[in-house]
C-alpha positions in Angstrom: -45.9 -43.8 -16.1 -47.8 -44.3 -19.2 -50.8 -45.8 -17.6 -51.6 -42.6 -15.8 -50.9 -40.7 -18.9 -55.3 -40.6 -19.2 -55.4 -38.6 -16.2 -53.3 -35.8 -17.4 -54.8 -36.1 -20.7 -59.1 -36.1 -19.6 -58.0 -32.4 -18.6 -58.0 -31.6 -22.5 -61.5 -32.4 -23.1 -63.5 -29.6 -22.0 -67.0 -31.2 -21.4 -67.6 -31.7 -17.9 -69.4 -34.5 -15.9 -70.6 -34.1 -12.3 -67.4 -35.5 -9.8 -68.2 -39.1 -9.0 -68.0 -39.8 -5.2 -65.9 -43.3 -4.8 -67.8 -46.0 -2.5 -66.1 -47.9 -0.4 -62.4 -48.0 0.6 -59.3 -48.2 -1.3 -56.6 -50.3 -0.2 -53.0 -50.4 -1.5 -49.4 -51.5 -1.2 -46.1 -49.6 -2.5 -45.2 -51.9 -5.2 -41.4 -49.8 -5.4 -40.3 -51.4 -2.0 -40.6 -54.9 -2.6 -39.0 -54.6 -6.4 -35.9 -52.0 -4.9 -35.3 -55.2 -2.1 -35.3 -58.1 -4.7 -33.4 -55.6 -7.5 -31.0 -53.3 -6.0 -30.8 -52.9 -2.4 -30.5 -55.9 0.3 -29.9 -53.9 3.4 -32.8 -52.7 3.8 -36.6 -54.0 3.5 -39.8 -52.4 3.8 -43.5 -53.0 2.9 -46.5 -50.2 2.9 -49.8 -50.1 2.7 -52.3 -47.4 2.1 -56.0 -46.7 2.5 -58.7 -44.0 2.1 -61.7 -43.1 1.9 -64.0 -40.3 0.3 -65.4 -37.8 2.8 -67.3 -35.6 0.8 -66.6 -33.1 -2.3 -62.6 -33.3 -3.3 -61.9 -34.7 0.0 -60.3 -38.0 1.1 -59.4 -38.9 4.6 -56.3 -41.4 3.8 -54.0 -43.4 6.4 -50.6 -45.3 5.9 -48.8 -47.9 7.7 -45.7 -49.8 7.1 -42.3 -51.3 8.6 -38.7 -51.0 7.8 -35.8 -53.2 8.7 -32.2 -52.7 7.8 -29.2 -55.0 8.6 -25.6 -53.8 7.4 -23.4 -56.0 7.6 -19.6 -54.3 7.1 -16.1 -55.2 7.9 -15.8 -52.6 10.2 -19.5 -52.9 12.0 -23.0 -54.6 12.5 -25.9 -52.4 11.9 -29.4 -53.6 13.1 -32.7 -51.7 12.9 -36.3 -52.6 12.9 -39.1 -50.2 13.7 -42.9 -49.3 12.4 -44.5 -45.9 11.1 -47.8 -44.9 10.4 -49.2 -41.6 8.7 -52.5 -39.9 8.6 -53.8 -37.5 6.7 -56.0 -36.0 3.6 -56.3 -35.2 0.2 -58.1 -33.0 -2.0 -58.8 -33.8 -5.8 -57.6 -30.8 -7.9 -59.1 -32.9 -11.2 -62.5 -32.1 -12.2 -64.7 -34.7 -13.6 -64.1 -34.6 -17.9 -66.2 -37.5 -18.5 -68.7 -40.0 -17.0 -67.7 -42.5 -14.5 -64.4 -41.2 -14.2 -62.8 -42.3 -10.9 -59.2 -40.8 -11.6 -57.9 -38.1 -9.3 -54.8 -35.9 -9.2 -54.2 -34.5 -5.5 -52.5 -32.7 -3.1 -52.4 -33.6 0.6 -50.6 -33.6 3.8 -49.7 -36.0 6.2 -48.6 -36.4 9.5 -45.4 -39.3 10.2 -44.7 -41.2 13.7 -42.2 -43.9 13.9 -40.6 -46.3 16.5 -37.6 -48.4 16.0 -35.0 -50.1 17.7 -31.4 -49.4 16.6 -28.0 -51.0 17.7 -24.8 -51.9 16.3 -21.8 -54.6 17.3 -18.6 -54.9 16.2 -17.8 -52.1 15.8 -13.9 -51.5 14.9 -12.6 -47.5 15.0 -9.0 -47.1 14.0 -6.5 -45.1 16.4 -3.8 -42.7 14.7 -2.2 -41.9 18.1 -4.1 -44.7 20.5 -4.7 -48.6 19.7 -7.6 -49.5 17.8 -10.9 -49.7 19.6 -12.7 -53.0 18.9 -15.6 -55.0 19.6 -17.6 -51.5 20.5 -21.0 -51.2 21.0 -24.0 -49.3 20.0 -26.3 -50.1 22.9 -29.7 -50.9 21.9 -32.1 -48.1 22.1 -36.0 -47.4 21.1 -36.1 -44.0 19.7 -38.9 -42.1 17.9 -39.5 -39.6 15.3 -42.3 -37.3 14.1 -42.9 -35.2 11.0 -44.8 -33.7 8.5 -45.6 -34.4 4.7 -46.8 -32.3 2.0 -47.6 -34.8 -1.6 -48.7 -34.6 -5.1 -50.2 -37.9 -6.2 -51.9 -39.1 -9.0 -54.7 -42.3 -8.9 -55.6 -43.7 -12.3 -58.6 -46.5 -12.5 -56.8 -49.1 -15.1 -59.2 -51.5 -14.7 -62.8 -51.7 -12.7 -61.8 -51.0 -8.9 -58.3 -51.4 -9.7 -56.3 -48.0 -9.4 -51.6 -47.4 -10.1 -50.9 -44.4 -8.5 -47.5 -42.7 -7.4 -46.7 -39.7 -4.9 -44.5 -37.6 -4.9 -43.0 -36.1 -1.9 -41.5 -32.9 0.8 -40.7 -34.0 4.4 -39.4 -32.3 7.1 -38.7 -32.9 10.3 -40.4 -32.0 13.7 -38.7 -34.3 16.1 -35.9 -35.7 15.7 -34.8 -39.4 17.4 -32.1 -38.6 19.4 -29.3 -41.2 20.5 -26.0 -40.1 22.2 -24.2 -43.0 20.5 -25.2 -43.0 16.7 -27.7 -41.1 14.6 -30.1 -43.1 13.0 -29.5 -44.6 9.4 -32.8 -44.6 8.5 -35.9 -43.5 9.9 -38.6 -45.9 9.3 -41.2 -44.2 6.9 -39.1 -40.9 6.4 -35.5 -41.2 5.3 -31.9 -41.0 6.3 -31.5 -40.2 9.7 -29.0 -37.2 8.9 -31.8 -34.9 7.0 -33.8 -32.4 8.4 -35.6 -32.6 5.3 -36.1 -35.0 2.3 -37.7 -36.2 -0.5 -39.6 -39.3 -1.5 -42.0 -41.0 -3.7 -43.8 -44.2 -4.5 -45.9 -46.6 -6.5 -49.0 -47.9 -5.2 -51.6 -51.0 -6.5 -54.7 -50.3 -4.9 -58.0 -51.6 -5.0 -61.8 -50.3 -4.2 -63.8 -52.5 -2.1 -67.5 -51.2 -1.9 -69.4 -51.4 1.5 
């Protein structure tokens, strides 16, 4: 957080320097997913990567791509899913150049989500109160897909030449739900619990400018 502190700050100085047009592409990964895996959650691993480009003025045409998988492994059940998402969108710099050579943005953007997975479960036990217990159940294994809409607030801060931390923060809601008769979705690959119609979300990125 305090590396991006300069981008906030440039908005203080109030001589202003023509807004630089960024060459290339800029490629990234979320750094949060791999550190959440290895520090706090095993369930469930992830990877992300993010690219854009500069269209013209403010604008950035920006595209995402990444894959979840989650294995729970419980007394009571075996939860397996794997599946891909991708997102495309753009961005608008809301941060007016402050001083030469200043490659920094703050942006708002929107994005549109697809995903595909594969869910199932296995041993499943589901105690009776009246009945016997039912054991050994099945959650047949099922490709579902989702769709949905983002709208982001980000921040992009050139710490070194070419070399960019960022973070996003943001609102999702639903358009299409995945649908299966026998369990809704943990997690939805790219969006979030599989219960929410809406949710939140945010991330770190390491990206890098490669000029054409």
């Amino acid at each position: 957080m305090l590396l991006l502190l300069p981008v906030w700050c440039n908005a203080q100085d109030s001589t202003r320097y023509p807004i630089n047009e960024m060459k290339g592409i800029r490629i990234g990964v979320d750094v949060s997913k791999p550190v959440l895996y290895l520090m706090y959650n095993r369930e469930r691993m992830g990877f992300e990567a993010t690219a854009d480009v500069h269209i013209k003025g403010n604008i950035f045409a920006t595209a995402e791509a990444g894959w979840l998988s989650v294995n729970l492994d419980k007394p009571d059940f075996h939860y397996r899913e794997n599946g891909l998402y991708g997102k495309l969108g753009v961005d608008y710099n809301q941060l007016k150049s402050r001083r030469p050579y200043n490659n920094d943005i703050v942006y708002t953007g929107v994005r549109y989500g697809f995903s595909t997975f594969i869910q199932q479960g296995e041993g499943i036990h589901i105690p009776g109160h009246y009945w016997p217990d039912a054991t050994n159940q099945l959650i047949p294994k099922n490709t579902l897909n989702a769709h949905w809409v983002e709208l982001l607030l980000g921040v992009k801060a050139e710490v070194l030449r070419n070399l960019y931390l960022g973070m996003t923060f943001r609102f999702k809601f639903m358009l299409v739900a995945p649908k299966d008769k026998y369990c809704t979705p943990y997690q939805i690959p790219g969006y979030g619990s599989g219960y929410e119609r809406y949710a939140l979300g945010i991330n770190y990125y390491l990206s890098y400018n490669f000029h054409f």
